[in-house]
C-alpha positions in Angstrom: -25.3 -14.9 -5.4 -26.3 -13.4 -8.8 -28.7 -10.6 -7.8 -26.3 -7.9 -7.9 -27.8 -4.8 -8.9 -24.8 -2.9 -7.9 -23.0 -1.3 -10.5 -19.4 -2.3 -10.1 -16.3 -0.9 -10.1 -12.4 -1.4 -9.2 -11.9 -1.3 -5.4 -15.1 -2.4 -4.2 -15.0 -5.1 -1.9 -17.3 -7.7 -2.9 -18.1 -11.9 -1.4 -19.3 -14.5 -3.3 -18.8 -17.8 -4.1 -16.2 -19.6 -5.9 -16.4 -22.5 -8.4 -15.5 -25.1 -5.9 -18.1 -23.3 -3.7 -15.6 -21.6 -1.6 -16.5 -18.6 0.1 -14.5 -15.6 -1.2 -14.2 -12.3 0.2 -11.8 -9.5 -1.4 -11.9 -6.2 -3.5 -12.3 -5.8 -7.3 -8.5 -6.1 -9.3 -9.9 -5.3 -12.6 -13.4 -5.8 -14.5 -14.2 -6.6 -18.1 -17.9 -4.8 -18.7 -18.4 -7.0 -22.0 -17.6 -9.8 -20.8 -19.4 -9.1 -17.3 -15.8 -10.8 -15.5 -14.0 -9.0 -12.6 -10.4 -10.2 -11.0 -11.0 -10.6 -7.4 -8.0 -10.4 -4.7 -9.2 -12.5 -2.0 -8.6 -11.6 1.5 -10.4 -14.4 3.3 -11.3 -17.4 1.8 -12.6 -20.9 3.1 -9.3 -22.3 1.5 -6.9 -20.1 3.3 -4.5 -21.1 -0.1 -6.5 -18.6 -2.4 -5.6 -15.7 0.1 -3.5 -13.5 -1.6 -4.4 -14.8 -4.9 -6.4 -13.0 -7.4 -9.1 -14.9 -9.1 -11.5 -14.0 -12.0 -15.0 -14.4 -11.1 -18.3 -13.6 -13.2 -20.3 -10.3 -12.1 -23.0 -13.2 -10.9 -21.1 -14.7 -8.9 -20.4 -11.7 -5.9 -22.1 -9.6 -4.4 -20.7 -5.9 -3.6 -20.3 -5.7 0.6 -21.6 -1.8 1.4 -18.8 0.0 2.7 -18.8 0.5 6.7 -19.3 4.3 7.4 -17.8 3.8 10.9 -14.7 1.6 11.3 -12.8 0.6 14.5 -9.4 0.9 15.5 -8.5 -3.3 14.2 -10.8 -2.9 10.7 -8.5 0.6 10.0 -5.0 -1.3 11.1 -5.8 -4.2 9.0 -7.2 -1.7 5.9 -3.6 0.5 6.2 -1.7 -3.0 6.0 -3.8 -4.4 2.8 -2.9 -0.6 1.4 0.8 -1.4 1.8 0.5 -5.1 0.5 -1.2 -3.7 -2.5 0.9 -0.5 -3.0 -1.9 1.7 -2.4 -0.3 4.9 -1.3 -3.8 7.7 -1.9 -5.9 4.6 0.3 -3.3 4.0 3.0 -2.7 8.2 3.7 -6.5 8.8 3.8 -6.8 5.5 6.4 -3.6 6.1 8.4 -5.6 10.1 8.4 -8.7 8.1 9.7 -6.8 5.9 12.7 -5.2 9.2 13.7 -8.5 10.2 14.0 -10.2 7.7 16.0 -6.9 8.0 18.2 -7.3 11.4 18.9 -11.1 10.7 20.0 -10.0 8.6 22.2 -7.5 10.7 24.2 
């Protein structure tokens, strides 16, 4: 972890390690430039007690995941319900517009 080159911003979904060497997965909360800290809300973790939980982190210590252009039927489902949990409303319209979508492909 470290080499991120990746400007960051709110929303992106980064991984990385915490500082019990845990792996964290999750999406950026909020960021502090200056002080080169984001909040993380983890959505998979080694220790399944940090899910949920949002953690700060230093900018060295994730790395930004690139967003998947192409998304199946399970990724969008479990997208539109991290939407609701996080009272999302613009993100879970234009991912409930993407299902529908892929739904209509398939018929």
């Amino acid at each position: 972890m470290g080499t991120n080159k990746t400007i960051l911003k709110i929303s992106d979904w980064v991984k990385g390690k915490s500082r019990h060497d845990e792996l964290i997965i999750g999406f950026i909360d909020s960021l502090d430039v200056l002080k080169e800290a984001v909040n993380v809300t983890v959505v998979e973790s080694d220790n399944e007690e940090m899910i949920g939980m949002t953690i700060p982190m230093s900018i060295h210590q994730v790395d930004s995941i690139p967003e998947s252009v192409n998304k199946d039927a399970a990724q969008l489902s479990f997208l539109i319900d991290l939407a609701l949990a996080t009272d999302d409303k613009e993100w879970f319209q234009e991912l409930s517009s993407q299902l529908n979508e892929k739904k209509q492909t398939v018929n």
